[in-house]
PLY file of the C-alpha trace (Angstrom):
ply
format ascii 1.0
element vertex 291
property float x
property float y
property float z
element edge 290
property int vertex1
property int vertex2
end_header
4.07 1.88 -9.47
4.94 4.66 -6.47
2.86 3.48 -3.37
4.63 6.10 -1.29
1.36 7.70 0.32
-2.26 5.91 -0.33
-5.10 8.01 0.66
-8.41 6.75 1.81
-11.52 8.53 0.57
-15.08 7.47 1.53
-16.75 6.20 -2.26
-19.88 8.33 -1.36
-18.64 11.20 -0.57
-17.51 13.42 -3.77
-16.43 16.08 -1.60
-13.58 14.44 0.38
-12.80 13.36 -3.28
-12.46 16.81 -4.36
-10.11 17.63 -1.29
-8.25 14.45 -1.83
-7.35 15.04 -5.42
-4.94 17.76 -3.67
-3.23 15.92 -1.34
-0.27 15.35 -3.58
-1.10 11.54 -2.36
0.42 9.01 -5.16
-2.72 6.56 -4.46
-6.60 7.65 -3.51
-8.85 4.80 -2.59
-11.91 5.28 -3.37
-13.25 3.14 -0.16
-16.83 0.90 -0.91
-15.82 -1.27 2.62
-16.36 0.56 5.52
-16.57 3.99 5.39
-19.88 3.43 3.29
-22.81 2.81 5.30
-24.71 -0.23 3.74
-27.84 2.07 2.82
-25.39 3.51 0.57
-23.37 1.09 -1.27
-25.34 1.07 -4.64
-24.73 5.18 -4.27
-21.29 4.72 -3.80
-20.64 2.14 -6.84
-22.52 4.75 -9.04
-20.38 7.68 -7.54
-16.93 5.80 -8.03
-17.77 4.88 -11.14
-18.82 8.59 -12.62
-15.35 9.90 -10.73
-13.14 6.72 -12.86
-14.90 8.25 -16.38
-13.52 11.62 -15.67
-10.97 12.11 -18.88
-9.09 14.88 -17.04
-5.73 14.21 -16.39
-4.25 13.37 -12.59
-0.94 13.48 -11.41
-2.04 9.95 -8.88
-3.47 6.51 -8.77
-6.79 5.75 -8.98
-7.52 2.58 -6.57
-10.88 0.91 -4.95
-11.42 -1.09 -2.05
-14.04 -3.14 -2.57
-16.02 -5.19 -0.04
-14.79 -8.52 1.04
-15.68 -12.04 0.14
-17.79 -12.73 3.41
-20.33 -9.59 2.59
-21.68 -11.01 -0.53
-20.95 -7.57 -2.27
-17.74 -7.99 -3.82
-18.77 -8.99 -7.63
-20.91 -6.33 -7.76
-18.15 -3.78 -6.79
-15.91 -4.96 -9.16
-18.63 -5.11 -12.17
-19.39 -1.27 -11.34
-15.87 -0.29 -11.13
-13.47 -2.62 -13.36
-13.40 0.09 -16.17
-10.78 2.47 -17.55
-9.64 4.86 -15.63
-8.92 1.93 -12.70
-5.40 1.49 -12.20
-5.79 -0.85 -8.55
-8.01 -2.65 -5.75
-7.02 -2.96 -2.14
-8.39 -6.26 -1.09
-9.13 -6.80 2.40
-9.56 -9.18 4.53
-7.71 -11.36 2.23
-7.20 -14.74 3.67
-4.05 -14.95 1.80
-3.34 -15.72 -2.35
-5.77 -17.62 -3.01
-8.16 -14.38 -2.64
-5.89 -12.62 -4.75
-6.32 -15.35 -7.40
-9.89 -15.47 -7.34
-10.17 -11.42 -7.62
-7.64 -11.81 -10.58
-9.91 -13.68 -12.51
-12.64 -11.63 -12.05
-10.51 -9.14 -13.08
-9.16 -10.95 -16.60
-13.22 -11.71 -17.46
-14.11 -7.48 -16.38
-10.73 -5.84 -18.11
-11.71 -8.07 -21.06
-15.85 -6.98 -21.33
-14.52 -3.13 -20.36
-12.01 -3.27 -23.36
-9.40 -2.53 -21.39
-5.47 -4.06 -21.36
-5.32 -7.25 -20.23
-3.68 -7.69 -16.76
-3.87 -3.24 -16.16
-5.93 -3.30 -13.00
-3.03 -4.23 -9.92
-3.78 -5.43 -6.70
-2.77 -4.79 -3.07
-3.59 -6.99 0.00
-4.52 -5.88 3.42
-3.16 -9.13 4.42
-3.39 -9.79 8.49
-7.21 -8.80 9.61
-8.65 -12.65 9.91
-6.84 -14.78 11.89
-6.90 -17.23 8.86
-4.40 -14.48 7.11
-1.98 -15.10 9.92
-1.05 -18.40 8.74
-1.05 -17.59 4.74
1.30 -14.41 4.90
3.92 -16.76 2.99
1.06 -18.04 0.31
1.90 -14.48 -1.72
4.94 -16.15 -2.94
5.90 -16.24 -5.79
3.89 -13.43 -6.82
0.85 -13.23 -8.34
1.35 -11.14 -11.86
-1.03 -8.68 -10.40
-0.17 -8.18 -7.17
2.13 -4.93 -6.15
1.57 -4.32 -2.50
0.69 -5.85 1.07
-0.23 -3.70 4.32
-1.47 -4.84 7.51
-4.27 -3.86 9.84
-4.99 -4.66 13.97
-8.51 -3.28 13.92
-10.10 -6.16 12.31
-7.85 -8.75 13.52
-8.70 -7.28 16.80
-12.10 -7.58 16.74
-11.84 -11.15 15.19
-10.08 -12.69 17.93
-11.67 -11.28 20.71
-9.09 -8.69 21.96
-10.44 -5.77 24.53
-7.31 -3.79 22.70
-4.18 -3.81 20.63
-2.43 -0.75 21.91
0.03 -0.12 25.15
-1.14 2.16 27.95
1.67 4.61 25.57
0.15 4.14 22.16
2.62 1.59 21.27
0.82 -2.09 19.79
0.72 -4.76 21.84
2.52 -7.79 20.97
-0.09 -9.71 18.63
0.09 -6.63 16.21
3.94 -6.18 16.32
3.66 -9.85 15.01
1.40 -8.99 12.49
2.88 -5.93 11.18
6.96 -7.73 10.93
5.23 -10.88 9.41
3.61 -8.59 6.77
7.15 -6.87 6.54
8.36 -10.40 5.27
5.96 -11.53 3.57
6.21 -8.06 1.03
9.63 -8.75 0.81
9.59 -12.78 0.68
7.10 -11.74 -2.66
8.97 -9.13 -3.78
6.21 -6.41 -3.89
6.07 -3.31 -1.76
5.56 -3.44 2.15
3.00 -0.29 2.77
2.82 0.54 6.79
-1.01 0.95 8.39
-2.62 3.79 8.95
-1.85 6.01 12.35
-5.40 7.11 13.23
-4.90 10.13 15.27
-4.40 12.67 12.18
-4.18 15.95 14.33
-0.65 14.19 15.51
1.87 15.35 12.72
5.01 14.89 15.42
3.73 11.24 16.56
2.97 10.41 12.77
6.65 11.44 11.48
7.79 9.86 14.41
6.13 6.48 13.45
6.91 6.84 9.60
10.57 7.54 9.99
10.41 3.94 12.25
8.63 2.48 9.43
11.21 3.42 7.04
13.97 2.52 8.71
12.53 -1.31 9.16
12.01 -1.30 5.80
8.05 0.06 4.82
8.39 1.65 1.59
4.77 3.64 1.74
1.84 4.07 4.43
-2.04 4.31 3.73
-3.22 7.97 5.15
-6.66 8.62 6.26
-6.74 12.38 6.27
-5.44 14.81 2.92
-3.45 16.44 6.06
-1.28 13.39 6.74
0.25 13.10 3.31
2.92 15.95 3.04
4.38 14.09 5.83
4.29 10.41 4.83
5.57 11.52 1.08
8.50 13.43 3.01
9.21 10.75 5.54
9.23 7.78 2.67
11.64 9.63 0.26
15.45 9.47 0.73
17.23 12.75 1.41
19.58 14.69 -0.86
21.96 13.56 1.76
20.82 9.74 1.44
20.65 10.10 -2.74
24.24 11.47 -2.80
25.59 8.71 -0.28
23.71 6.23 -2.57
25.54 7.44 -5.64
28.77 7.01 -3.90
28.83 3.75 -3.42
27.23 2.96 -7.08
29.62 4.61 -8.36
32.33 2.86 -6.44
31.45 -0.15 -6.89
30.86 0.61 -10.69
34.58 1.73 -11.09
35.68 -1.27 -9.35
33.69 -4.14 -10.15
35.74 -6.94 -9.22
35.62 -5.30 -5.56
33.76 -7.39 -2.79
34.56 -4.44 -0.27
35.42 -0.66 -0.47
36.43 2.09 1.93
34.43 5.12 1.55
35.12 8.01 4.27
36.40 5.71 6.28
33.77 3.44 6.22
33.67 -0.06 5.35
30.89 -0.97 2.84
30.08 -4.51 1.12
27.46 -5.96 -1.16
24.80 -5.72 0.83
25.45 -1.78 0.96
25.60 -1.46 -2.56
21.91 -3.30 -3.00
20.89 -0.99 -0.24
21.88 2.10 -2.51
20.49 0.54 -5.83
17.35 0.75 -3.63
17.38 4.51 -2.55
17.90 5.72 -5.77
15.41 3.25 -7.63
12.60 4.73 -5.21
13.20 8.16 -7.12
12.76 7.00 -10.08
9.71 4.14 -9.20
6.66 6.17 -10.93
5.91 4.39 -13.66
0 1
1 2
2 3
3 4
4 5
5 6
6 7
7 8
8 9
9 10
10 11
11 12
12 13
13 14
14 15
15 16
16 17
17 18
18 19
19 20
20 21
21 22
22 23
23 24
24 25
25 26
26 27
27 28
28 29
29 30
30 31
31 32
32 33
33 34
34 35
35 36
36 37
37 38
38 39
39 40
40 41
41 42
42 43
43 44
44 45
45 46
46 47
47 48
48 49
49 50
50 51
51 52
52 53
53 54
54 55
55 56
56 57
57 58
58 59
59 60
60 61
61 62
62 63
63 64
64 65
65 66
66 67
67 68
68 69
69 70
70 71
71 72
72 73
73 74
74 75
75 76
76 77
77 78
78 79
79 80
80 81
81 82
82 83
83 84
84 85
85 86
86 87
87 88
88 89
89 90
90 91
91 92
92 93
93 94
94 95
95 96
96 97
97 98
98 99
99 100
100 101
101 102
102 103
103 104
104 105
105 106
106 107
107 108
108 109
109 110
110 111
111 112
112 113
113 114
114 115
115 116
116 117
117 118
118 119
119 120
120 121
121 122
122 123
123 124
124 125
125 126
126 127
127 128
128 129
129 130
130 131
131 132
132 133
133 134
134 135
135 136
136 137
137 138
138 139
139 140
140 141
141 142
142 143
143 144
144 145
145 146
146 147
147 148
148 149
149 150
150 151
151 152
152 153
153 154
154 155
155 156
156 157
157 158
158 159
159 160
160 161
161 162
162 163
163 164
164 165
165 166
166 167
167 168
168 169
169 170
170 171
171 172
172 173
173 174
174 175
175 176
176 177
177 178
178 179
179 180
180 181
181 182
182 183
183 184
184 185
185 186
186 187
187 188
188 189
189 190
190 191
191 192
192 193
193 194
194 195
195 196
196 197
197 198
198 199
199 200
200 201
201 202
202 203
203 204
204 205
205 206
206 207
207 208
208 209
209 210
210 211
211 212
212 213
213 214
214 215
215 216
216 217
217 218
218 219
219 220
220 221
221 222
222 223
223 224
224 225
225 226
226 227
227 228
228 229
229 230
230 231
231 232
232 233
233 234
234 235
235 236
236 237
237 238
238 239
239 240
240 241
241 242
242 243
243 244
244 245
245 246
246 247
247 248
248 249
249 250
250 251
251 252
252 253
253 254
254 255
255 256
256 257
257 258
258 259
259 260
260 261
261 262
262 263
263 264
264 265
265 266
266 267
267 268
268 269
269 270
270 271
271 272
272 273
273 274
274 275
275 276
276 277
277 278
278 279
279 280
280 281
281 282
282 283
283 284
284 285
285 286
286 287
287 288
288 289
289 290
C-alpha cells in the first residue's frame, strides 16, 4: 500500500472532499478528530459514510481518522464507517500497540457484520502525541497484521506536557520533537511498516516544504501527511526516486545479480557493498509499492 502523500480532509465538509479527490494524493483522510467541531460529529459520520458507498472508481485510498480513546467517540466512528469502500484508519493519540490491538478487534467484529474481507481495513498510528506514546514507540514490534504506517505529531504532545512551543526562533523543532520525530523513524523501521513524516503547516511555503521533504527523504521518511490539495504535487515528487536514482538502482541490482558470490563491486569508480544493494532493492520497490 503507497503512503507516499496522505491528505487530510475535514469529514464534514463534502466540498474540500470534492477538491481533494484531485490532488493526485495516494491517501485522503476523511478527518472525524479535530477538524470537526463537536456539534458536528454525528454530521460528519453520516457524511463519511455516504462518500465510502460511492461505487465510482478512484485512483487513491480511502482512510478515516477517527476520534481517540479518551473522547468516548471512537466506537461510534468506527460502527458508522467500518464498511466497504474503507481501505484504512489513522489512529491517534495511540498510546502505543496495545491501541492498535484493541481498534483491531473492533475492526475483525465490524469487517465481519459489514460483510467485508476479513483483516481489509489497515491501520496507521500517529504514534508520539501523549507523553505515554514516548515510552511505547518500540511496543509496535513485531507488527500487528494490520498495521502499515506510523507518523508523528508535536502539536499534541506539546500541549500535553506543558510546552509554551516546539519550534526554533527559525522554524526548526526544538529538541523534544527532533526526539520524537527520529524515535518514530525507528520505531517504523524496528516494525517494518512505513515511516510517514508530519505535516508542515504553512501550505503557501512550496520552497520551505520541498526543502523539508527532500530532508525527510534522505533520513529515511517514505511519505508525509499534507493538509492542503496544494501541497501534494510536491510531497509525491519529493518522495519518488529520480530517473537518475531508478537507473543507479538498477546498476547495482544488476551487478550484484551477475555476480552473486560478490560481497563488493566497483561501479564508476565507486565502491558499493551489501548494504548498497538493499538500498537499491528499496528505490525501485517504491515504484512498484501500489498494491
Amino acid at each position: 500500500m503507497r503512503l507516499r502523500s496522505m491528505l487530510f480532509v475535514p469529514g464534514d465538509s463534502e466540498r474540500k472532499f470534492a477538491k481533494a479527490q484531485g490532488a493526485g494524493a495516494d491517501v485522503l483522510i476523511l478527518d472525524l478528530e479535530d477538524a470537526v467541531a463537536p456539534s458536528q460529529k454525528d454530521m460528519a459520520r453520516a457524511t463519511v459514510a455516504r462518500l465510502l458507498d460511492d461505487p465510482a472508481p478512484r485512483a487513491w485510498r480511502f482512510f478515516v481518522r477517527p476520534n481517540p480513546f479518551d473522547t468516548g467517540l471512537t466506537l461510534a466512528d468506527l460502527a458508522a464507517v467500518v464498511r466497504p469502500g474503507l481501505d484504512g484508519l489513522l489512529i491517534p493519540k495511540a498510546d502505543g500497540a496495545r491501541d492498535v490491538e484493541r481498534i483491531g478487534h473492533y475492526l475483525d467484529a465490524l469487517e465481519a457484520k459489514a460483510g467485508m474481507t476479513p483483516g481489509i481495513v489497515k491501520i496507521a498510528v500517529v504514534a508520539t502525541e501523549t507523553p505515554a506514546a514516548m515510552f511505547a514507540l518500540g511496543s509496535y514490534a513485531p507488527a500487528h497484521p494490520r498495521l502499515v504506517g506510523l507518523t508523528w505529531g508535536a502539536e499534541d504532545l506539546a500541549a500535553a506536557i506543558g510546552a509554551t512551543s516546539n519550534k526554533e526562533d527559525d522554524g526548526s523543532w526544538t529538541r523534544p520533537y527532533q526526539q520524537a520525530r527520529s524515535l518514530c523513524l525507528y520505531a517504523a523501521a524496528n516494525a517494518g511498516v512505513a515511516p510517514i513524516d508530519t505535516l508542515f503547516a504553512d501550505y503557501r511555503d512550496t520552497p520551505g516544504l520541498e526543502r523539508d521533504c527532500r530532508r525527510a527523504r534522505r533520513d529515511g521518511f517514505t511519505g508525509r501527511i499534507a493538509i492542503h490539495p496544494a501541497q501534494v504535487e510536491t510531497i509525491n515528487r519529493c518522495f519518488s526516486p529520480s530517473e537518475a536514482e531508478l537507473a543507479t538502482a538498477r546498476r547495482i541490482v544488476e551487478a550484484f545479480a551477475a555476480q552473486p558470490d560478490a560481497g563488493t563491486l566497483g561501479i564508476d569508480g565507486k565502491m558499493v557493498d551489501i548494504p548498497h544493494l538493499k538500498a537499491a532493492q528499496r528505490t525501485l520497490a517504491a515504484i512498484d509499492d501500489e498494491s
